[in-house]
mmCIF file as Biopython writes it, N, C-alpha, C and O atoms, coordinates in Angstrom:
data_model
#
loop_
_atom_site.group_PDB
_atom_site.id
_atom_site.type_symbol
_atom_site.label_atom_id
_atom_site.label_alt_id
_atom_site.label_comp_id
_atom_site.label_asym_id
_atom_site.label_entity_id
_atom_site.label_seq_id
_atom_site.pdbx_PDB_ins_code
_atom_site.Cartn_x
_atom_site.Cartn_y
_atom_site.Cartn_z
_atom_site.occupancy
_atom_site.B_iso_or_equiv
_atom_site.auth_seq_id
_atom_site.auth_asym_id
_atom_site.pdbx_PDB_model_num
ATOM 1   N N  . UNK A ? 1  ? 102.217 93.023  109.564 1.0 0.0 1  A 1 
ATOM 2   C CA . UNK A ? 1  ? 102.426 91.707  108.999 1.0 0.0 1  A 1 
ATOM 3   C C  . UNK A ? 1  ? 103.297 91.867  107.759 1.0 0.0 1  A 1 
ATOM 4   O O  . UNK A ? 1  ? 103.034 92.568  106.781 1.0 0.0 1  A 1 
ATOM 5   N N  . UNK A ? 2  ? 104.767 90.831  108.018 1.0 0.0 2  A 1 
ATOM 6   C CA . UNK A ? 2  ? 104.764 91.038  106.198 1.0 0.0 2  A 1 
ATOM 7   C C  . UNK A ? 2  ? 104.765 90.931  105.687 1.0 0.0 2  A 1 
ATOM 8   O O  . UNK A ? 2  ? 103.649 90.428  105.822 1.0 0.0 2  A 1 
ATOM 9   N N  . UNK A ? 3  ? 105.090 90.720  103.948 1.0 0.0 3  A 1 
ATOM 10  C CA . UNK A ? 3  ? 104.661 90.450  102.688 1.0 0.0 3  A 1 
ATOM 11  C C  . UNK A ? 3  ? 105.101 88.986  102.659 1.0 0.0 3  A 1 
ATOM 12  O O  . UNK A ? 3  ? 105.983 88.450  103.328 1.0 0.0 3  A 1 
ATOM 13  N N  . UNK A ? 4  ? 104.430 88.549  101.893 1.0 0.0 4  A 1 
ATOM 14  C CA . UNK A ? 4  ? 104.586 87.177  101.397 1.0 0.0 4  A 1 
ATOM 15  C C  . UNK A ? 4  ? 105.983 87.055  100.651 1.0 0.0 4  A 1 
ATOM 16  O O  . UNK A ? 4  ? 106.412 88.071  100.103 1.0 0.0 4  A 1 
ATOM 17  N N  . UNK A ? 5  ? 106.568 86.127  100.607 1.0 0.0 5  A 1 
ATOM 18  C CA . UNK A ? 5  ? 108.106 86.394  100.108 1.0 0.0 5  A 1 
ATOM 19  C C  . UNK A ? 5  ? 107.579 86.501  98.647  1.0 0.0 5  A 1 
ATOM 20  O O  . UNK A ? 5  ? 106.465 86.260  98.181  1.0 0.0 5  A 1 
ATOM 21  N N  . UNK A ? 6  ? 108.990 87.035  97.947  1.0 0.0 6  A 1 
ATOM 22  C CA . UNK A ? 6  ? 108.964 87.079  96.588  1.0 0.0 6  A 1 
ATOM 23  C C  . UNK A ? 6  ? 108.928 85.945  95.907  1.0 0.0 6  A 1 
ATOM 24  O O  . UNK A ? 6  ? 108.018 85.626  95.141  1.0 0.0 6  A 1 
ATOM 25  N N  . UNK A ? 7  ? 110.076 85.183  96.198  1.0 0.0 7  A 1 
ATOM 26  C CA . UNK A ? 7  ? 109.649 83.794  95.489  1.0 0.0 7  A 1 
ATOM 27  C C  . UNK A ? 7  ? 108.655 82.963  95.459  1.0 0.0 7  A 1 
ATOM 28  O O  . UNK A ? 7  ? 108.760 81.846  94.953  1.0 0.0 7  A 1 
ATOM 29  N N  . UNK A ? 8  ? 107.643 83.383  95.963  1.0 0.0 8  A 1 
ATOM 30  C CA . UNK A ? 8  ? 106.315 82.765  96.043  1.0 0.0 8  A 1 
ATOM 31  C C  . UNK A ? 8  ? 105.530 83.716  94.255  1.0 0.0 8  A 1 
ATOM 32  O O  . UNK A ? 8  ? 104.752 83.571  93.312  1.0 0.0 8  A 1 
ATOM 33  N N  . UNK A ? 9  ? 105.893 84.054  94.490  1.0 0.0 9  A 1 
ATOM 34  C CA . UNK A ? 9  ? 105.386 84.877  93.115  1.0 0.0 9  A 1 
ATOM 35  C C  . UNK A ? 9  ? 106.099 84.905  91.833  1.0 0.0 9  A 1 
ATOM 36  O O  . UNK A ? 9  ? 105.585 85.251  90.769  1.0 0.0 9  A 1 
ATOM 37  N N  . UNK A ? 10 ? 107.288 84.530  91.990  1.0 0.0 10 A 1 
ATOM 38  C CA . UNK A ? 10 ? 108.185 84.795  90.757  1.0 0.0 10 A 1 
ATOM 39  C C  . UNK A ? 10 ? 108.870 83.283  89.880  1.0 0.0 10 A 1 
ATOM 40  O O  . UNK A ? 10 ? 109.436 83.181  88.791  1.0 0.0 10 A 1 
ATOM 41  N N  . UNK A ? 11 ? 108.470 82.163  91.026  1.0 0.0 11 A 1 
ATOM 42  C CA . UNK A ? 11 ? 108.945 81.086  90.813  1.0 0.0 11 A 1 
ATOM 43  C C  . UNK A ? 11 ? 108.028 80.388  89.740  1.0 0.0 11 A 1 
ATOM 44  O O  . UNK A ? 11 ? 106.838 80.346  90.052  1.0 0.0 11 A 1 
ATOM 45  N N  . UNK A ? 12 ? 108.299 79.956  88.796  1.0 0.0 12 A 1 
ATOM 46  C CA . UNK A ? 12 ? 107.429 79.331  87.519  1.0 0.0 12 A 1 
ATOM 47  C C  . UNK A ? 12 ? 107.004 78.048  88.427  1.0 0.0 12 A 1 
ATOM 48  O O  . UNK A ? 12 ? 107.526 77.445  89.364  1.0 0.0 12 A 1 
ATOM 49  N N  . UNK A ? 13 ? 105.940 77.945  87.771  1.0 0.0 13 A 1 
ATOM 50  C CA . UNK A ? 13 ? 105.062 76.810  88.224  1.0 0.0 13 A 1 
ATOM 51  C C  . UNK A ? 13 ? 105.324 75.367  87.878  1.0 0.0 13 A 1 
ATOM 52  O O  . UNK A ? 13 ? 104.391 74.570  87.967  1.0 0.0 13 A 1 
ATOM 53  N N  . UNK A ? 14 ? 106.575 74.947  87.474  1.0 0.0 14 A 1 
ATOM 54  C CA . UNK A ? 14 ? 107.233 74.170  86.586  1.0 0.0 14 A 1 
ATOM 55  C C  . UNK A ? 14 ? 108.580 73.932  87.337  1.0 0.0 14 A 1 
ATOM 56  O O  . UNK A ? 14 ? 109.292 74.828  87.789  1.0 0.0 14 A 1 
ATOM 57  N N  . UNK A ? 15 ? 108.805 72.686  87.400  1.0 0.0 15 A 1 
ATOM 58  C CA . UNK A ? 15 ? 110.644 72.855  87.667  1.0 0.0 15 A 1 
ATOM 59  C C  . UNK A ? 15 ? 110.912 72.773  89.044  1.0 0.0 15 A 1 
ATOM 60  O O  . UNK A ? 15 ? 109.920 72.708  89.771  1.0 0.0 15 A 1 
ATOM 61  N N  . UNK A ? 16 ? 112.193 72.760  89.654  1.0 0.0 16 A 1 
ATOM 62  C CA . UNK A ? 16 ? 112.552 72.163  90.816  1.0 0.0 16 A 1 
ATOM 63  C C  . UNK A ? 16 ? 112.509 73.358  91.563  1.0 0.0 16 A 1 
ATOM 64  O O  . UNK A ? 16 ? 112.540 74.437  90.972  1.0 0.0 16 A 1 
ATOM 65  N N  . UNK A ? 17 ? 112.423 73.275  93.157  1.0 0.0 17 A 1 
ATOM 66  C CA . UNK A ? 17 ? 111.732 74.607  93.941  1.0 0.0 17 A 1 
ATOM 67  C C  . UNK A ? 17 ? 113.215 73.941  95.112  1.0 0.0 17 A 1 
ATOM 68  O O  . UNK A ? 17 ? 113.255 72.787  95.538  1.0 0.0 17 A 1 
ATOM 69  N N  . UNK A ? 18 ? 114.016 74.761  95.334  1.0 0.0 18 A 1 
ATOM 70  C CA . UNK A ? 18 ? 114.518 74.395  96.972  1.0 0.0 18 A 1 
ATOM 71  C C  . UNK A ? 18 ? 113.879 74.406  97.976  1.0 0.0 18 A 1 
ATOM 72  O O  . UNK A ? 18 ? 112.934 75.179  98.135  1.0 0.0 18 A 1 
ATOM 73  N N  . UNK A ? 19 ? 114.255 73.575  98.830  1.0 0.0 19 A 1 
ATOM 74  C CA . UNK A ? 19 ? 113.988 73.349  100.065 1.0 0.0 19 A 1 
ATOM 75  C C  . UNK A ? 19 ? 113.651 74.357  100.783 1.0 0.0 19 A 1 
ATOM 76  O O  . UNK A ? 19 ? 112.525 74.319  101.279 1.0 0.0 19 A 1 
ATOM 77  N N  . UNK A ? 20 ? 114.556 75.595  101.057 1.0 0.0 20 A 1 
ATOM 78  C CA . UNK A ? 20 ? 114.514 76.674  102.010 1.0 0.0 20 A 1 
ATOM 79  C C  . UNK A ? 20 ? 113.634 77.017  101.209 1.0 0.0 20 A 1 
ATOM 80  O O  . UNK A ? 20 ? 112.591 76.825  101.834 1.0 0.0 20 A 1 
ATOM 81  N N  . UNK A ? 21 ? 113.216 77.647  99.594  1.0 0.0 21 A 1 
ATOM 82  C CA . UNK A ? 21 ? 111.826 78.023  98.999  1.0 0.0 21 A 1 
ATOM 83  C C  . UNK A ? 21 ? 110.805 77.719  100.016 1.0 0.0 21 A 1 
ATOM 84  O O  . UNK A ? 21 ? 110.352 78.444  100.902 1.0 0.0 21 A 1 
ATOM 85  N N  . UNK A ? 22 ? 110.593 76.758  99.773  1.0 0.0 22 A 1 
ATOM 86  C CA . UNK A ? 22 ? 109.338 75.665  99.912  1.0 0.0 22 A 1 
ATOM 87  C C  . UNK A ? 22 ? 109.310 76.225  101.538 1.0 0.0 22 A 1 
ATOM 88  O O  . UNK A ? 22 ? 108.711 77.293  101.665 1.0 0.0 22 A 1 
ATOM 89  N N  . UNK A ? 23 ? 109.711 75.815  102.418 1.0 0.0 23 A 1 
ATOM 90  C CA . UNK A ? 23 ? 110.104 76.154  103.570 1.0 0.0 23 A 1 
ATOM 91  C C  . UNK A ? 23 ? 109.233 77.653  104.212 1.0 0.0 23 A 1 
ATOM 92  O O  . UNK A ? 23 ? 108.363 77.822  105.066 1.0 0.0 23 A 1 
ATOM 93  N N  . UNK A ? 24 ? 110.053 78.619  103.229 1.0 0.0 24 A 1 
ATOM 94  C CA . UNK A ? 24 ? 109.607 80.206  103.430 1.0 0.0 24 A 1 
ATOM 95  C C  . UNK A ? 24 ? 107.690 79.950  103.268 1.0 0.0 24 A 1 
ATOM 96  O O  . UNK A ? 24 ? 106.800 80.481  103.932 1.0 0.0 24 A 1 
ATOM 97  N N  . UNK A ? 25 ? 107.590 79.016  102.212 1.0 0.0 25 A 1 
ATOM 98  C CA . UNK A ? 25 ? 106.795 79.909  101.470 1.0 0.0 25 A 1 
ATOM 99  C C  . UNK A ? 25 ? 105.560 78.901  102.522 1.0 0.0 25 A 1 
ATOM 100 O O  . UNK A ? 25 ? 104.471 79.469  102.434 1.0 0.0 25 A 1 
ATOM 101 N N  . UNK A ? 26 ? 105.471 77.769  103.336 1.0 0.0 26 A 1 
ATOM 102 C CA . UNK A ? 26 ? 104.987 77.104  103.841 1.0 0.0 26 A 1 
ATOM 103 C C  . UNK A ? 26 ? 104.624 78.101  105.296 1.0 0.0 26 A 1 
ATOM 104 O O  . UNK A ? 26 ? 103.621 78.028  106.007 1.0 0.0 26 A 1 
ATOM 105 N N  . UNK A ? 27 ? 105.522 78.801  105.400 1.0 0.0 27 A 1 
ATOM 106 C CA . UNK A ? 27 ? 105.924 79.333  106.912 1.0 0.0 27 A 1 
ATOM 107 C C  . UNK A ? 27 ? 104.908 81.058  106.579 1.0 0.0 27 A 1 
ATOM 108 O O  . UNK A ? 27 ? 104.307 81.741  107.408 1.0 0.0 27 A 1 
ATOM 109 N N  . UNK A ? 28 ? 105.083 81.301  104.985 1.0 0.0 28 A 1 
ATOM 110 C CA . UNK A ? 28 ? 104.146 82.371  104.916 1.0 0.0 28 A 1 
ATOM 111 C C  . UNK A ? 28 ? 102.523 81.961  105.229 1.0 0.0 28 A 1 
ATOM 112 O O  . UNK A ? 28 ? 101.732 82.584  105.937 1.0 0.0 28 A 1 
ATOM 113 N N  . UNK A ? 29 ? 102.299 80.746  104.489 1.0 0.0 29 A 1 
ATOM 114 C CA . UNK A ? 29 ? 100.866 80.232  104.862 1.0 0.0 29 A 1 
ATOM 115 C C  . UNK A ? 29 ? 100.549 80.094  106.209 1.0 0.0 29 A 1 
ATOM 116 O O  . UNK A ? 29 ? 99.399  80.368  106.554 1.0 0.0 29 A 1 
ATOM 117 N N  . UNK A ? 30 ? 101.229 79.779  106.898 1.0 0.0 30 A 1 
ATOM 118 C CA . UNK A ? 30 ? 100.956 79.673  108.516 1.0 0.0 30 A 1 
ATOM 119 C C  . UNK A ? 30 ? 100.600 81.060  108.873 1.0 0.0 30 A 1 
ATOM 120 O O  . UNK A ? 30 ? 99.538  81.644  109.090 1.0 0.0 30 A 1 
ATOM 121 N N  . UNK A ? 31 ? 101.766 81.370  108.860 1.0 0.0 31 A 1 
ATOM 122 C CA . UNK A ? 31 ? 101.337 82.274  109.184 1.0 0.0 31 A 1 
ATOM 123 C C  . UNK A ? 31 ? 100.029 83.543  108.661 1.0 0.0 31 A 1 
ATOM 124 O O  . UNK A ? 31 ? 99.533  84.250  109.538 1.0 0.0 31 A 1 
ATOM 125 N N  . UNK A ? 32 ? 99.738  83.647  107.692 1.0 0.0 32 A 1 
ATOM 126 C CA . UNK A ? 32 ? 98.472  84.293  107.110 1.0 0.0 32 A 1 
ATOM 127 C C  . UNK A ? 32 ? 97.416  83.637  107.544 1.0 0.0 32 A 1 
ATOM 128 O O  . UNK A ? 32 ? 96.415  84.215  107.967 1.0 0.0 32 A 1 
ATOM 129 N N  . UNK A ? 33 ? 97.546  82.332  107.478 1.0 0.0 33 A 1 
ATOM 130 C CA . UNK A ? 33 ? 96.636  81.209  108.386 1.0 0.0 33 A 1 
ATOM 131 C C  . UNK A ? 33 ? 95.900  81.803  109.388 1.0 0.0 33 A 1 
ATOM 132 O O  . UNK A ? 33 ? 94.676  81.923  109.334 1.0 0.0 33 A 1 
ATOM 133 N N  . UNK A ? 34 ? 96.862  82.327  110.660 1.0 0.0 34 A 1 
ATOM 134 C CA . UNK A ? 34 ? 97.032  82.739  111.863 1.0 0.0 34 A 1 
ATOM 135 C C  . UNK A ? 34 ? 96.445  83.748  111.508 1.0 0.0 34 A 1 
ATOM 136 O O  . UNK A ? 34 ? 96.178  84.048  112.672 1.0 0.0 34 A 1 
ATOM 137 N N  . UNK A ? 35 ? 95.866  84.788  110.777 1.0 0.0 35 A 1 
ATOM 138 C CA . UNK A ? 35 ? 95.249  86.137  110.727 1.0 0.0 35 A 1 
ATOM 139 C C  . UNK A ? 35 ? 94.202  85.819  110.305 1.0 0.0 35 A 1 
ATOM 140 O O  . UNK A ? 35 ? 93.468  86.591  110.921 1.0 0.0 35 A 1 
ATOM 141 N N  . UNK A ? 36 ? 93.446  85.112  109.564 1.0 0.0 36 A 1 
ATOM 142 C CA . UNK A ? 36 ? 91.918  84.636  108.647 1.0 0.0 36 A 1 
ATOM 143 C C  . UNK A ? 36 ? 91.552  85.271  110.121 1.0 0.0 36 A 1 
ATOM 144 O O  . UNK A ? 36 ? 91.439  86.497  110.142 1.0 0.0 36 A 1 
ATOM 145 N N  . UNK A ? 37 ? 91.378  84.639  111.217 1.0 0.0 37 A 1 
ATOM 146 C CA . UNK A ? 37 ? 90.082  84.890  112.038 1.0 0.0 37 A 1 
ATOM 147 C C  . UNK A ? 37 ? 89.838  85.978  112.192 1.0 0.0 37 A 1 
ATOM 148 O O  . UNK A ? 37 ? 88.737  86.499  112.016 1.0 0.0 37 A 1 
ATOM 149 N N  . UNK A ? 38 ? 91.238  86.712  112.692 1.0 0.0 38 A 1 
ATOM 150 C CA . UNK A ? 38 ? 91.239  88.185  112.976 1.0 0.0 38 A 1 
ATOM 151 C C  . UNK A ? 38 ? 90.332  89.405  112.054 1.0 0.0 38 A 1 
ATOM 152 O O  . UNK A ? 38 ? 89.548  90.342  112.203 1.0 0.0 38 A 1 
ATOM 153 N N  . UNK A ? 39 ? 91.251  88.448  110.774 1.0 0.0 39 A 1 
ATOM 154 C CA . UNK A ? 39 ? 90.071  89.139  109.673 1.0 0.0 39 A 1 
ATOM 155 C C  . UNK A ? 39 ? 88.814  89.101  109.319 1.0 0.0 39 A 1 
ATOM 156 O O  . UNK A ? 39 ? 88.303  89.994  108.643 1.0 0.0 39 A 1 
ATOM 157 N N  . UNK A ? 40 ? 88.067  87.875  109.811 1.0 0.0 40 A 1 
ATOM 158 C CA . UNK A ? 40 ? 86.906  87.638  109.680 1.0 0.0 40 A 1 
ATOM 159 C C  . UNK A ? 40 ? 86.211  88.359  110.713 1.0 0.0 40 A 1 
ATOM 160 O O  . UNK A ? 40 ? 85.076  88.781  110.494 1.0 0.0 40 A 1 
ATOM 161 N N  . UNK A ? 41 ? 86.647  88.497  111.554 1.0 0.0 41 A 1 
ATOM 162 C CA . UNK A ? 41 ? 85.972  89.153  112.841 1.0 0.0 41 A 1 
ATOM 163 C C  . UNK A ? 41 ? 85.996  90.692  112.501 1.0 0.0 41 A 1 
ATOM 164 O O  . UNK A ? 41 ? 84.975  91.321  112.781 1.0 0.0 41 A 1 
ATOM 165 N N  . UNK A ? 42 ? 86.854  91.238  112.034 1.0 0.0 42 A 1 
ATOM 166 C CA . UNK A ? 42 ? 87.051  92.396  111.739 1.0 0.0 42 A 1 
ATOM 167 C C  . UNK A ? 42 ? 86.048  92.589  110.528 1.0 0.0 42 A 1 
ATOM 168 O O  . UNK A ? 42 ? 85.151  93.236  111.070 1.0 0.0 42 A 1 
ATOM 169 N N  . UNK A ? 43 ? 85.684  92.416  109.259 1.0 0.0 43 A 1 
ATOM 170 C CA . UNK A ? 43 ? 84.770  92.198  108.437 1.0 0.0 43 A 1 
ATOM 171 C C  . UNK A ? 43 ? 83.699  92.005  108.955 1.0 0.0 43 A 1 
ATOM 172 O O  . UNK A ? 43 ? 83.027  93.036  108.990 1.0 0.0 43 A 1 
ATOM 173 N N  . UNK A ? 44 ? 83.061  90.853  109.525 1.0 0.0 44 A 1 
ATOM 174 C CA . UNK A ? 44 ? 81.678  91.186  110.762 1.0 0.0 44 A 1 
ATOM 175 C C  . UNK A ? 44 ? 81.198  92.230  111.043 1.0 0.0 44 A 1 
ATOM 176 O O  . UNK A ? 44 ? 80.145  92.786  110.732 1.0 0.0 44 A 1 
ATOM 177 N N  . UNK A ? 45 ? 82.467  92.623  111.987 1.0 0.0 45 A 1 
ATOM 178 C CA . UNK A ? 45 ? 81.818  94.162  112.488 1.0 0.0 45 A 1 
ATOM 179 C C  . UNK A ? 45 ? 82.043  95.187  111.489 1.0 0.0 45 A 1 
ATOM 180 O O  . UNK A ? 45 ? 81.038  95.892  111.392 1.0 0.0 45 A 1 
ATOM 181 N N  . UNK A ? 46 ? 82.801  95.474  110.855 1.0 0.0 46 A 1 
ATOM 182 C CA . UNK A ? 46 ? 82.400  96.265  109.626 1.0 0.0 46 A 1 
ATOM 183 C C  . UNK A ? 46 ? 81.359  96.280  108.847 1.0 0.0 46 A 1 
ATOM 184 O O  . UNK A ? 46 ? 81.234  97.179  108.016 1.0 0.0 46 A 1 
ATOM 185 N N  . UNK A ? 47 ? 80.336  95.178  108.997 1.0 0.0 47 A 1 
ATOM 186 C CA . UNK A ? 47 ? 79.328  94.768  108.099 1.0 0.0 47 A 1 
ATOM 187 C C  . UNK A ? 47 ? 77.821  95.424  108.543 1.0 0.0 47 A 1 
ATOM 188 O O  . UNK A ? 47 ? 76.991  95.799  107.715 1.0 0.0 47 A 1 
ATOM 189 N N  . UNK A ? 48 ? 77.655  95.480  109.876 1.0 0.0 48 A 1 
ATOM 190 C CA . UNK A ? 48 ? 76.747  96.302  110.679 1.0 0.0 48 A 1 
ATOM 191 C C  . UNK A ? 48 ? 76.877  97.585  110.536 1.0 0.0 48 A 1 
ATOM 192 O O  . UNK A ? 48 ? 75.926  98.278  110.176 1.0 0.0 48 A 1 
ATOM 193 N N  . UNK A ? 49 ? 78.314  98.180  110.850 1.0 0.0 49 A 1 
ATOM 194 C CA . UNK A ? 49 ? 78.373  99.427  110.661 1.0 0.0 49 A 1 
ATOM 195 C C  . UNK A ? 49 ? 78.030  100.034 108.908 1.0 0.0 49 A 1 
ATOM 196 O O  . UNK A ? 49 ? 77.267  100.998 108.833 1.0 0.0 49 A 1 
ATOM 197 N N  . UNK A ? 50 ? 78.434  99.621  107.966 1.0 0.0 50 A 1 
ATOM 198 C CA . UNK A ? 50 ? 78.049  100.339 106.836 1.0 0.0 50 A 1 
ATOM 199 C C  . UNK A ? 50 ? 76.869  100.136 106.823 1.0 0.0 50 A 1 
ATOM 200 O O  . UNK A ? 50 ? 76.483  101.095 106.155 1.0 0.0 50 A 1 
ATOM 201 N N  . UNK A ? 51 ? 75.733  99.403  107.157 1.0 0.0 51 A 1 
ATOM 202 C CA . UNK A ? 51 ? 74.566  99.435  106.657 1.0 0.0 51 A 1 
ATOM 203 C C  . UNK A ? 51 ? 73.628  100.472 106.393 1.0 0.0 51 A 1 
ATOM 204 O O  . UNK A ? 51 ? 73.022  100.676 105.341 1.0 0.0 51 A 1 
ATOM 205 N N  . UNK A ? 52 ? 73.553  101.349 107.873 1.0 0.0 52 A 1 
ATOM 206 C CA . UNK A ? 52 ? 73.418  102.898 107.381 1.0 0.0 52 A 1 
ATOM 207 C C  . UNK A ? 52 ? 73.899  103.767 106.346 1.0 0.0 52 A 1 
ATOM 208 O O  . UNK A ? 52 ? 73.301  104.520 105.576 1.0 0.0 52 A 1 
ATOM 209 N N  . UNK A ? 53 ? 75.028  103.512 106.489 1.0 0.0 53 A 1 
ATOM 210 C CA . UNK A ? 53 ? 75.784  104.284 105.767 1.0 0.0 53 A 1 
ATOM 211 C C  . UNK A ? 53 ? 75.140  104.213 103.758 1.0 0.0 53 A 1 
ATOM 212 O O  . UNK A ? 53 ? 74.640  105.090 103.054 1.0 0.0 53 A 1 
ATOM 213 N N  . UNK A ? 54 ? 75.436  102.974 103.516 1.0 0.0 54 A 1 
ATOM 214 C CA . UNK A ? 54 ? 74.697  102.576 102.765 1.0 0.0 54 A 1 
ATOM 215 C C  . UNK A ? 54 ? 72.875  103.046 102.012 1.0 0.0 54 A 1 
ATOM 216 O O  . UNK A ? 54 ? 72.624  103.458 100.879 1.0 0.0 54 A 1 
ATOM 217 N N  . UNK A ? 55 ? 72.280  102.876 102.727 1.0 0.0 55 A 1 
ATOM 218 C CA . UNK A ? 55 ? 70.962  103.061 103.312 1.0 0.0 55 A 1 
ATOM 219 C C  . UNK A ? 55 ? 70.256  104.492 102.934 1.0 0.0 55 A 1 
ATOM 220 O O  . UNK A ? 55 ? 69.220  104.723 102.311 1.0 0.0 55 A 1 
ATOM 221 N N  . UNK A ? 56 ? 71.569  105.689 103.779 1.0 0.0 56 A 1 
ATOM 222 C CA . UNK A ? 56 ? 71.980  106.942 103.486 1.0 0.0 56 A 1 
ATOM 223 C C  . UNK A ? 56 ? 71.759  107.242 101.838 1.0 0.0 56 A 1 
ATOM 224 O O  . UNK A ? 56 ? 70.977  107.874 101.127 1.0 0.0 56 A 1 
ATOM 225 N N  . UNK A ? 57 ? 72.797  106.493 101.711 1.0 0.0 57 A 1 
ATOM 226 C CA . UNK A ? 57 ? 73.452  106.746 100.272 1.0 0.0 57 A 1 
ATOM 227 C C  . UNK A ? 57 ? 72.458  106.614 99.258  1.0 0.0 57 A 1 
ATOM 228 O O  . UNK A ? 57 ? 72.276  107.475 98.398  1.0 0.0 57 A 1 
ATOM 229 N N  . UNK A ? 58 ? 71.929  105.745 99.328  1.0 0.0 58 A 1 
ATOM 230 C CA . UNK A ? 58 ? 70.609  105.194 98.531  1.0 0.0 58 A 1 
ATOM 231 C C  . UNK A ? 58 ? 69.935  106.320 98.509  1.0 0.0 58 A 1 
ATOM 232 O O  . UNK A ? 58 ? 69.694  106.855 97.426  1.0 0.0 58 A 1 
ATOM 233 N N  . UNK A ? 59 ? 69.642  106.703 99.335  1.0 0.0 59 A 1 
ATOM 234 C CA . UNK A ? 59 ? 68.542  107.377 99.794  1.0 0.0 59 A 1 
ATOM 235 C C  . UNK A ? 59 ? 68.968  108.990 99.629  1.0 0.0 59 A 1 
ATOM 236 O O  . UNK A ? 59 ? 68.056  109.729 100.000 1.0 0.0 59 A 1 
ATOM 237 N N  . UNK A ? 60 ? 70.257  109.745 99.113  1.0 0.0 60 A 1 
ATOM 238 C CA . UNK A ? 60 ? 70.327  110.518 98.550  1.0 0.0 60 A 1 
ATOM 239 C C  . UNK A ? 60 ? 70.659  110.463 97.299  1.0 0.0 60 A 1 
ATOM 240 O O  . UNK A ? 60 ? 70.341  111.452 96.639  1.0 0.0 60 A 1 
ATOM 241 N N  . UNK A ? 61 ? 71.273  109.502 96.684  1.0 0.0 61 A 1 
ATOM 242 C CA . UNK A ? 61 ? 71.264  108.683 95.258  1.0 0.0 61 A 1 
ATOM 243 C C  . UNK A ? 61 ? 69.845  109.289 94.677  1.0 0.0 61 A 1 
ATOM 244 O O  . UNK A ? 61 ? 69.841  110.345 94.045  1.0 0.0 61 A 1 
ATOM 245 N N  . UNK A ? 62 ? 68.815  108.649 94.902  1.0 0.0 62 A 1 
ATOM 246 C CA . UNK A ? 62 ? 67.395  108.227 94.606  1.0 0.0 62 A 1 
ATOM 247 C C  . UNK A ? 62 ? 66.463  109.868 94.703  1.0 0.0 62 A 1 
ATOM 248 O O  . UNK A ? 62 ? 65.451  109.975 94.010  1.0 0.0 62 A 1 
ATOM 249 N N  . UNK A ? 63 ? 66.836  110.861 95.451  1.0 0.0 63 A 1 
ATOM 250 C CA . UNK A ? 63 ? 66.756  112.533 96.041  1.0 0.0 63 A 1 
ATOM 251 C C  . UNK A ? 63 ? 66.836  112.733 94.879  1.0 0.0 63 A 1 
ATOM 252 O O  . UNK A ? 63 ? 65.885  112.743 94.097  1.0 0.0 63 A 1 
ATOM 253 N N  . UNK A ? 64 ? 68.167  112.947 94.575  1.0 0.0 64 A 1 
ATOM 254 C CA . UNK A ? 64 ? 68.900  113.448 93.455  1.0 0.0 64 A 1 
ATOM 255 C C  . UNK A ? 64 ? 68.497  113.157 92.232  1.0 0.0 64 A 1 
ATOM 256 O O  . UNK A ? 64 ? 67.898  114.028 91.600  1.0 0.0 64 A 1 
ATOM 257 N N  . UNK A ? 65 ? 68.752  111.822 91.624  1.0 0.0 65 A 1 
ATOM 258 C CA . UNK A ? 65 ? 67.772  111.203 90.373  1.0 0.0 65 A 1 
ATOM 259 C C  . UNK A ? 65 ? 66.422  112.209 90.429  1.0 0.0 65 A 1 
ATOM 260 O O  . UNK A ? 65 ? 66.369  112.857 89.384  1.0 0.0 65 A 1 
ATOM 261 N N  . UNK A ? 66 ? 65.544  112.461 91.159  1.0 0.0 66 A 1 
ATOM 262 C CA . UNK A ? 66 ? 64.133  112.590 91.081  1.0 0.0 66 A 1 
ATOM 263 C C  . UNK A ? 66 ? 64.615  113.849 90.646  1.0 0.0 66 A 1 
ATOM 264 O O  . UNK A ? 66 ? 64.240  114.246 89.543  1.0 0.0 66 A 1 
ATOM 265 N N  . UNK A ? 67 ? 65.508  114.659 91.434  1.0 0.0 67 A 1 
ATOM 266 C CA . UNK A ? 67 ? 65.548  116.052 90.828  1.0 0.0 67 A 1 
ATOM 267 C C  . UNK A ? 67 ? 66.210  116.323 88.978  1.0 0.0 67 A 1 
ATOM 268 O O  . UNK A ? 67 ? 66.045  117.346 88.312  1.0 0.0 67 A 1 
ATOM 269 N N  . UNK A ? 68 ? 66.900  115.134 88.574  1.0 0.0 68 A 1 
ATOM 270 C CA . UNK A ? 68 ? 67.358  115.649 87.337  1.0 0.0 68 A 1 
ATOM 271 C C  . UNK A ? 68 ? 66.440  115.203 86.381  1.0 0.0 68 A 1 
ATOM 272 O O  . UNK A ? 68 ? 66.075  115.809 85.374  1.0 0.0 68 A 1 
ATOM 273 N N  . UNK A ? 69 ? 66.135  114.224 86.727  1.0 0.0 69 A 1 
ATOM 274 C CA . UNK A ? 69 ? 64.669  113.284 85.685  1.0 0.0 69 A 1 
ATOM 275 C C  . UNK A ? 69 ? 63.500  113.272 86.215  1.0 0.0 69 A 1 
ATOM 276 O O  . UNK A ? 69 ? 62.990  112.170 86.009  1.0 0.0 69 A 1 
ATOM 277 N N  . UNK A ? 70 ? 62.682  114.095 86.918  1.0 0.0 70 A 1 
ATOM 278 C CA . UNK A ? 70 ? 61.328  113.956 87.520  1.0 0.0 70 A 1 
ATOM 279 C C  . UNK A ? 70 ? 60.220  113.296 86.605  1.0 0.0 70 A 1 
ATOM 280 O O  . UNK A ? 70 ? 59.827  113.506 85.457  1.0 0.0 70 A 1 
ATOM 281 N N  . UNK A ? 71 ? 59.870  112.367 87.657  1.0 0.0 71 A 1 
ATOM 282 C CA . UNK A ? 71 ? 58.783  111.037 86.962  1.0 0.0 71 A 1 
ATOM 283 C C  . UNK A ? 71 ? 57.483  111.717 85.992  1.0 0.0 71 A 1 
ATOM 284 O O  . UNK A ? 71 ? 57.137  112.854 86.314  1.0 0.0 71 A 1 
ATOM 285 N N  . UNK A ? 72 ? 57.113  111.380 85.395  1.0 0.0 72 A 1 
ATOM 286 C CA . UNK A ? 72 ? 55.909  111.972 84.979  1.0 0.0 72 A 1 
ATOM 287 C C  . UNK A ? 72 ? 55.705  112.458 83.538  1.0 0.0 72 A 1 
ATOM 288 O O  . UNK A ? 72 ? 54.637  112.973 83.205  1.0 0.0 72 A 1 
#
């Protein structure tokens, strides 16, 4: 996918914008538009998978702590 044009970023927020601007920068939203789902779906399933992973982590996080500061 590619970048969002430049003049979408560089153009002051103030002041007269051309046509073809406006145009590009309308045609970038569509299109990024057109990817949200993809991305959302993709995030989903990424969301199941770390949970272990996660879980893991904690759970040698919490190992470790006990060994440098033991409770008591």
């Amino acid at each position: 996918m590619p970048p969002c044009s430049k003049e979408a970023s560089t153009t002051p927020a103030a002041g007269a914008v051309e046509a073809g601007t406006t145009a590009r920068w309308l045609d970038d939203a569509r299109r990024l538009d057109r990817h949200a789902p993809r991305v959302d779906r993709g995030l989903a399933h990424a969301r199941p998978a770390s949970t272990p992973l996660n879980s893991a982590l904690l759970t040698t996080v919490d190992r470790v702590l006990r060994q440098i500061a033991p409770a008591g």
